[in-house]
MIZA-634734 format. One record per residue: residue number from 1; residue in one letter; x, y, z of N, C-alpha, C in turn. Coordinates in Angstrom, 2 decimals. Atoms other than C-alpha are relative to their C-alpha. Layout:
// residues N
NUM, A, X, Y, Z, X, Y, Z, X, Y, Z
...
***
This chain:
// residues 92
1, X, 0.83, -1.18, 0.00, 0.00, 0.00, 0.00, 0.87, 1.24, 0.00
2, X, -0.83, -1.36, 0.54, 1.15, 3.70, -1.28, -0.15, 0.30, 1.99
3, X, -0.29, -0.83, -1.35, 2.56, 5.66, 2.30, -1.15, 0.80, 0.31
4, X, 1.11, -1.35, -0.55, -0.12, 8.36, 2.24, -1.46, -0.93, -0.09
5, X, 1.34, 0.49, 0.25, -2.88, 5.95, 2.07, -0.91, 0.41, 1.20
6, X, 0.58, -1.06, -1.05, -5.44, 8.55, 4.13, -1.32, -0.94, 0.77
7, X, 0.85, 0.82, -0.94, -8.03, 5.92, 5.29, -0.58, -1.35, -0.45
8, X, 0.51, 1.43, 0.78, -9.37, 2.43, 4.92, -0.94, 0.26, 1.12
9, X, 1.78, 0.90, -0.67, -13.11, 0.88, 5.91, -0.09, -0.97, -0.47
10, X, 0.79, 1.49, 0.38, -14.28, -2.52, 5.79, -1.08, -0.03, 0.38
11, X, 1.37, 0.31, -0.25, -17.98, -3.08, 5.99, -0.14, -1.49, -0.03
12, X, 0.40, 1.35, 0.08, -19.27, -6.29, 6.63, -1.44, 0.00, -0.23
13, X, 1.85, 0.14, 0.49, -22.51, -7.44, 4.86, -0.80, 1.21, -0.86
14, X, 0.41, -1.35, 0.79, -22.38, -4.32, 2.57, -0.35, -0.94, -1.06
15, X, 0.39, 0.28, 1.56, -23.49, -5.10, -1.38, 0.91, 1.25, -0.44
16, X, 0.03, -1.21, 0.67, -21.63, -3.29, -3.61, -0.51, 1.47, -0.69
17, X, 0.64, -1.45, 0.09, -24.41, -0.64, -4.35, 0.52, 0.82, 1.32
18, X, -0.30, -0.80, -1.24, -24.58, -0.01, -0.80, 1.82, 0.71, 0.05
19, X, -1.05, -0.41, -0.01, -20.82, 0.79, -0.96, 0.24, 1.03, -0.78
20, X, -0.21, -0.87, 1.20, -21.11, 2.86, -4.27, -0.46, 1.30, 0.90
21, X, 1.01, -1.67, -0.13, -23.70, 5.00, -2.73, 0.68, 0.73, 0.99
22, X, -0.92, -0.88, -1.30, -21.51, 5.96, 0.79, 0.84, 0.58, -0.65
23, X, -1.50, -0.65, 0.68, -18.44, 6.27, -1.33, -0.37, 1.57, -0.91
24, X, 0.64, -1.01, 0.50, -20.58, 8.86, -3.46, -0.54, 0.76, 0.58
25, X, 0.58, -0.96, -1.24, -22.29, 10.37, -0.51, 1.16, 0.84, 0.48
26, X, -1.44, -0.71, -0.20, -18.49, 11.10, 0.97, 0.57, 0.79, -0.80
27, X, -0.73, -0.63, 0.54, -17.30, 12.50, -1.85, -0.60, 0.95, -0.44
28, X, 0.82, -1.74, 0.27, -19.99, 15.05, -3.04, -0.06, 0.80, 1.56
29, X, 0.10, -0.31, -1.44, -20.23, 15.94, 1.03, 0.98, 1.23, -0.50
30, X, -1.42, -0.61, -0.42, -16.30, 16.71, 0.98, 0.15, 1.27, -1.56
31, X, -0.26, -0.90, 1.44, -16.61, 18.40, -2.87, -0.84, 1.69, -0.05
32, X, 1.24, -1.45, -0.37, -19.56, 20.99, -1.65, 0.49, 1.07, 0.88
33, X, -0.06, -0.77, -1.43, -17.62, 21.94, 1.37, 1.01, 0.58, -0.34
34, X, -1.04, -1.10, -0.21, -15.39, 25.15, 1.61, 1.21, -0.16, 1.42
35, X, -0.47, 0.24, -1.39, -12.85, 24.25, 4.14, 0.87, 1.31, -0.40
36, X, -0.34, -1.62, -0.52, -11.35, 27.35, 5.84, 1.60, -0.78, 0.04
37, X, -1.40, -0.15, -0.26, -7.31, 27.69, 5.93, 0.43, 1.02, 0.92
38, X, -0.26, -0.67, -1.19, -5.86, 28.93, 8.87, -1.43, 0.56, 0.99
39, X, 0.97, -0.63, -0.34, -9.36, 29.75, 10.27, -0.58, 1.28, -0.61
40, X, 0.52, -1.09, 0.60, -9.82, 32.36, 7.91, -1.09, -0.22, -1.11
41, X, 1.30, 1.05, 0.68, -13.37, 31.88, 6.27, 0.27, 1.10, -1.33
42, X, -0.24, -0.65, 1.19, -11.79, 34.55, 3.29, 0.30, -0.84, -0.64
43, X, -0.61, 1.00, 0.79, -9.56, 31.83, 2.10, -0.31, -1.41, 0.58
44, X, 0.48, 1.35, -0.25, -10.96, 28.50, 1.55, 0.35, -0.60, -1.13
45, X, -0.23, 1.06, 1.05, -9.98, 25.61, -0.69, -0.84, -1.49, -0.46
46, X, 0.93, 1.08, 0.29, -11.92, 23.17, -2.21, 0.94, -1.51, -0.27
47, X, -0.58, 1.23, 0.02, -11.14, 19.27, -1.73, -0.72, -0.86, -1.00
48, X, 0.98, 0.77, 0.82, -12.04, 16.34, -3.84, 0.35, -1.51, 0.77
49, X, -0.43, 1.38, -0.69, -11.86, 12.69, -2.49, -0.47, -1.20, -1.57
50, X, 0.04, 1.78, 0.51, -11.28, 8.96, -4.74, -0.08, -0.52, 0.85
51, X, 0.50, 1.62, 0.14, -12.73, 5.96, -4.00, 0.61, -1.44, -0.07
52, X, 0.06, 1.15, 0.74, -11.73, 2.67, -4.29, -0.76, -0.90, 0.62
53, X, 0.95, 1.32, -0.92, -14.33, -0.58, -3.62, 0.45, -1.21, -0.62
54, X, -0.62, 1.48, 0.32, -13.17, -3.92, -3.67, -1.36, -0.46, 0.70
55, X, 1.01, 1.29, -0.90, -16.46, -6.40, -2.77, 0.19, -1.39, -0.26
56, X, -0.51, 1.89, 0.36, -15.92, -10.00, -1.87, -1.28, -0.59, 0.13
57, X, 1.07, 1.01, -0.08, -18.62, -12.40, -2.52, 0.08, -1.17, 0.91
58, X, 0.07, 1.16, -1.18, -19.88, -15.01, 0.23, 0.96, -0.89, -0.29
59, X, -0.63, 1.34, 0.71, -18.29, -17.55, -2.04, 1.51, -0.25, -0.09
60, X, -1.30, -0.30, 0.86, -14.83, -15.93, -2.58, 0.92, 0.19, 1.52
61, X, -0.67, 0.39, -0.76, -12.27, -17.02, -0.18, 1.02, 0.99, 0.65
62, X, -1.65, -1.04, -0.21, -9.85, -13.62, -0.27, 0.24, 0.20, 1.33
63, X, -0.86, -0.73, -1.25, -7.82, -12.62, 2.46, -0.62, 1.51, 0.43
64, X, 0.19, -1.54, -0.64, -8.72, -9.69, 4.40, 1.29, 1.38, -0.36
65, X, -1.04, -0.78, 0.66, -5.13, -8.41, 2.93, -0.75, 0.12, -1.17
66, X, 0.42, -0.29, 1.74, -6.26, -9.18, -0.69, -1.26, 1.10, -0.64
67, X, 1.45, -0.69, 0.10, -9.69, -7.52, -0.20, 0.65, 1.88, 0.04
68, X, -0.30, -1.04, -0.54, -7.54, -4.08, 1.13, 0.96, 0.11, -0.81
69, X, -0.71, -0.64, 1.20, -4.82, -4.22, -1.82, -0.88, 0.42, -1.13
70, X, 1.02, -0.20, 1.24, -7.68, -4.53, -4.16, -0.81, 1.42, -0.06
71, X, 0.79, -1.60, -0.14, -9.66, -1.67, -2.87, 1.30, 1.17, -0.19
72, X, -1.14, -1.29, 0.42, -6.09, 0.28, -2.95, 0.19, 0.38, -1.96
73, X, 0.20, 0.35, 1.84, -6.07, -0.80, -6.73, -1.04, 1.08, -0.55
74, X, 0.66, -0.53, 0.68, -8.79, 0.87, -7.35, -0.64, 1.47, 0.25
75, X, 0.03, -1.58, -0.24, -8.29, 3.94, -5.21, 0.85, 0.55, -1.11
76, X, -1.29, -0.31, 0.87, -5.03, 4.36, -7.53, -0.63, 0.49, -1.73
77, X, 0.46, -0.31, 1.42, -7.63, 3.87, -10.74, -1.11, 1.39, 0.40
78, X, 0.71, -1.37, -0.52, -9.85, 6.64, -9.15, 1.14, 1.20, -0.71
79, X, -0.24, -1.19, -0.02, -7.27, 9.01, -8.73, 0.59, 0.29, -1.83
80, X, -0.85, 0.25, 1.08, -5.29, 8.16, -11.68, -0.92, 0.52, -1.32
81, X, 1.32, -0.09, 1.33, -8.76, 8.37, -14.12, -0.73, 1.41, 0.09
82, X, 0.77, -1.57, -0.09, -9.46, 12.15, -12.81, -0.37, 0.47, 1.24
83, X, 0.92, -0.14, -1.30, -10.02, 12.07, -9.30, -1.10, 0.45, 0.20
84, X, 0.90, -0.16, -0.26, -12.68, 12.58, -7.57, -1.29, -0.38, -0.40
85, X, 0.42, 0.83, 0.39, -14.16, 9.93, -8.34, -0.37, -1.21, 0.57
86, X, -0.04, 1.33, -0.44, -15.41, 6.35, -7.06, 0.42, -1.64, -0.91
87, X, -0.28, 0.95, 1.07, -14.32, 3.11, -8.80, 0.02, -1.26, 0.47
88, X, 0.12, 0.99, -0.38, -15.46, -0.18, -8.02, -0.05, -1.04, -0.73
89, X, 0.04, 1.28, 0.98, -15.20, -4.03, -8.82, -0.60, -1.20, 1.37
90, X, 0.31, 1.51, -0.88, -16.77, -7.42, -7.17, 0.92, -0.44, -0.52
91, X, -1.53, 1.29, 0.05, -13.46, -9.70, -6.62, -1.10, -1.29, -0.68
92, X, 0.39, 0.59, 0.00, -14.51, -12.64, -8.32, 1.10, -1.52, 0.53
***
């Protein structure tokens, strides 16, 4: 996993929609919001947040590592494809 990797989540018993839609909820949230620099509400900068979803199916044996490189995988195709963005795959 890249050094700056700023946060991981695992859900248990999510569906990949359900995952799409948080990951999309988080990121329009963080894209709407003016965050203040130094406390000064003159100068504010706008953030954007990527995505990545890795979902494992009941069936699919991965590692709790493999499940958390995979989702890095596809934070990397997020940012890489334009950020600010979500980008998901079911492991098969």
């Amino acid at each position: 996993l890249r050094e700056n990797h700023p946060d991981i989540r695992l859900f248990r018993e999510v569906d990949e929609e359900k995952a799409i839609v948080f990951g999309e909820r988080v990121r329009r949230q963080v894209a709407t919001h003016a965050f203040e620099i130094s406390g000064s509400a003159e100068r504010t900068i706008n953030v954007s947040v990527s995505v990545g979803i890795a979902t494992l199916l009941e069936n699919n044996l991965a590692s709790p590592e493999e499940l958390v490189i995979a989702a890095d995988k596809f934070l990397y195709l997020a940012k890489t494809s334009g950020r600010n963005r979500v980008v998901s795959k079911i492991l098969e």
